[in-house]
C-alpha positions as CSV (number, residue, x, y, z in Angstrom):
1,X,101.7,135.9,78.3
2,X,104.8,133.6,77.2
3,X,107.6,135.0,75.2
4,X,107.9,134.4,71.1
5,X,110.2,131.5,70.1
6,X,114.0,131.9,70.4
7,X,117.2,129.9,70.3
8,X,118.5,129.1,73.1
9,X,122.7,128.9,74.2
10,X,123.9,127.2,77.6
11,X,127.4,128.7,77.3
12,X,130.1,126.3,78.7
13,X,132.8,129.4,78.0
14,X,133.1,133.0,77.7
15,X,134.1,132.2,74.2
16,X,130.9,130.8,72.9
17,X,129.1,133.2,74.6
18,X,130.7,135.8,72.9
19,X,130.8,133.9,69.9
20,X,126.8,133.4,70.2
21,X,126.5,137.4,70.7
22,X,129.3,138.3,67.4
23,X,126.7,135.6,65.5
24,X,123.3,137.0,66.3
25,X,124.2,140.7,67.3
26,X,121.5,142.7,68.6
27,X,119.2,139.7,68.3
28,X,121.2,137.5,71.3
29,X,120.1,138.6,75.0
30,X,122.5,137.2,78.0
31,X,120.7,135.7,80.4
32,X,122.8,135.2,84.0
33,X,120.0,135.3,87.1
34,X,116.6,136.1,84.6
35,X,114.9,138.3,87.3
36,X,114.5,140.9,85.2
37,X,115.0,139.1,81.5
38,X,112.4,136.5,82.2
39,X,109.6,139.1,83.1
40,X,111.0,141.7,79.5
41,X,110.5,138.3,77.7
42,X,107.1,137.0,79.2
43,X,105.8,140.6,78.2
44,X,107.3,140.3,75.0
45,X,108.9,143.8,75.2
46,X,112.1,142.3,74.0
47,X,112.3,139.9,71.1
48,X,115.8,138.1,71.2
49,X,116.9,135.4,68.0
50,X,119.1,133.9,70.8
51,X,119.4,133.7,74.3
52,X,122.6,132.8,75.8
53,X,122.6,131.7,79.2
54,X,126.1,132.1,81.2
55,X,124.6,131.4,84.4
56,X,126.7,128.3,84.8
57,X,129.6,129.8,84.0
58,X,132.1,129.9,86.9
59,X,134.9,132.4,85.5
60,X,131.9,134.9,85.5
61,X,130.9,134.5,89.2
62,X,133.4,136.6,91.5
63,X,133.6,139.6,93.1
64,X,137.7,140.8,93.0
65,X,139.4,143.3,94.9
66,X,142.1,145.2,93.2
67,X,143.2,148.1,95.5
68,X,140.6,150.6,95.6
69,X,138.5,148.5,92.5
70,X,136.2,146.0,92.8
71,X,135.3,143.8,90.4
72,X,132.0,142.1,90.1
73,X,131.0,139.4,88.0
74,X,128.2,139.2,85.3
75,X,127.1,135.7,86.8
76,X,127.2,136.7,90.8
77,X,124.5,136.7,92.4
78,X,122.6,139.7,94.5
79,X,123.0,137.4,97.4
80,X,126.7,136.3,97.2
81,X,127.1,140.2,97.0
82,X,125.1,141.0,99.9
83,X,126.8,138.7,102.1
84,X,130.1,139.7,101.0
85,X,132.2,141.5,104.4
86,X,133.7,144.0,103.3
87,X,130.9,144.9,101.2
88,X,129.6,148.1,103.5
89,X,133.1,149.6,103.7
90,X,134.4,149.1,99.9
91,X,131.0,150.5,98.1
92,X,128.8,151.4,100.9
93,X,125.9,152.9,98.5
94,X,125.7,149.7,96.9
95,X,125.5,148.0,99.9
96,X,122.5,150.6,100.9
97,X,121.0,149.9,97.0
98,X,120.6,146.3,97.0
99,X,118.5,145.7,99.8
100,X,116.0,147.6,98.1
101,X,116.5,145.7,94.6
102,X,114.1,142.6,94.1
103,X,112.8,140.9,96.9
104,X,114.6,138.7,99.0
105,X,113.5,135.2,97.6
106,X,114.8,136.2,94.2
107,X,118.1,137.4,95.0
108,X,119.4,133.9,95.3
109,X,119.1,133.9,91.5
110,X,119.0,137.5,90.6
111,X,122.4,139.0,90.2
112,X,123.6,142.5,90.4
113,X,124.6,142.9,87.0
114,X,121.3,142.0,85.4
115,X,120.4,144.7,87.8
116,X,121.9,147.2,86.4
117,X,121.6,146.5,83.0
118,X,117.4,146.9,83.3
119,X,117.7,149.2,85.2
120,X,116.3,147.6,88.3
């Protein structure tokens, strides 16, 4: 099955992204890795007006230490995250977690935050 017709946003900024989601509301779906998006969409168990892709955008794809925080971007990628160092001793039951999420061809596109937010 193929998704219903949407719009479709490549984002070159944060601001039009958010700008695309304060337009559409509800009806706007980010898309960053679409492991688990695409497959909602094919389905058609979600309907989106727009989808706004931010997977190009850079200022979105870090992973940050700030003392005992750690920051993780909505556009990194499982893979980036699982080859990070100090992964294992700054948020060890992640590093035990993502192993398990996805499969390991799709984690080069997949990111950890799209995870999350289906629940993966």
């Amino acid at each position: 099955m193929k998704p219903k017709a949407f719009d479709y946003l490549r984002a070159n900024s944060v601001d039009e992204a958010v700008a695309g989601l304060a337009k559409t509301g509800e009806g706007a779906r980010i898309l960053a890795g679409g492991q688990s998006l695409v497959p909602i969409l094919n389905f058609r168990l979600a309907d989106p007006e727009l989808l706004i892709d931010i997977s190009q955008l850079k200022e979105l794809d870090y992973i940050r230490v700030d003392g005992n925080m750690v920051q993780i971007g909505a556009a990194t990628r499982q893979a980036q995250v699982m080859a990070w160092p100090e992964l294992a001793d700054r948020i060890p039951l992640l590093a035990k977690a993502l192993p398990h999420v996805g499969h390991f061809q799709t984690r080069s596109r997949g990111t950890v935050c799209g995870s999350l937010a289906h629940a993966d």
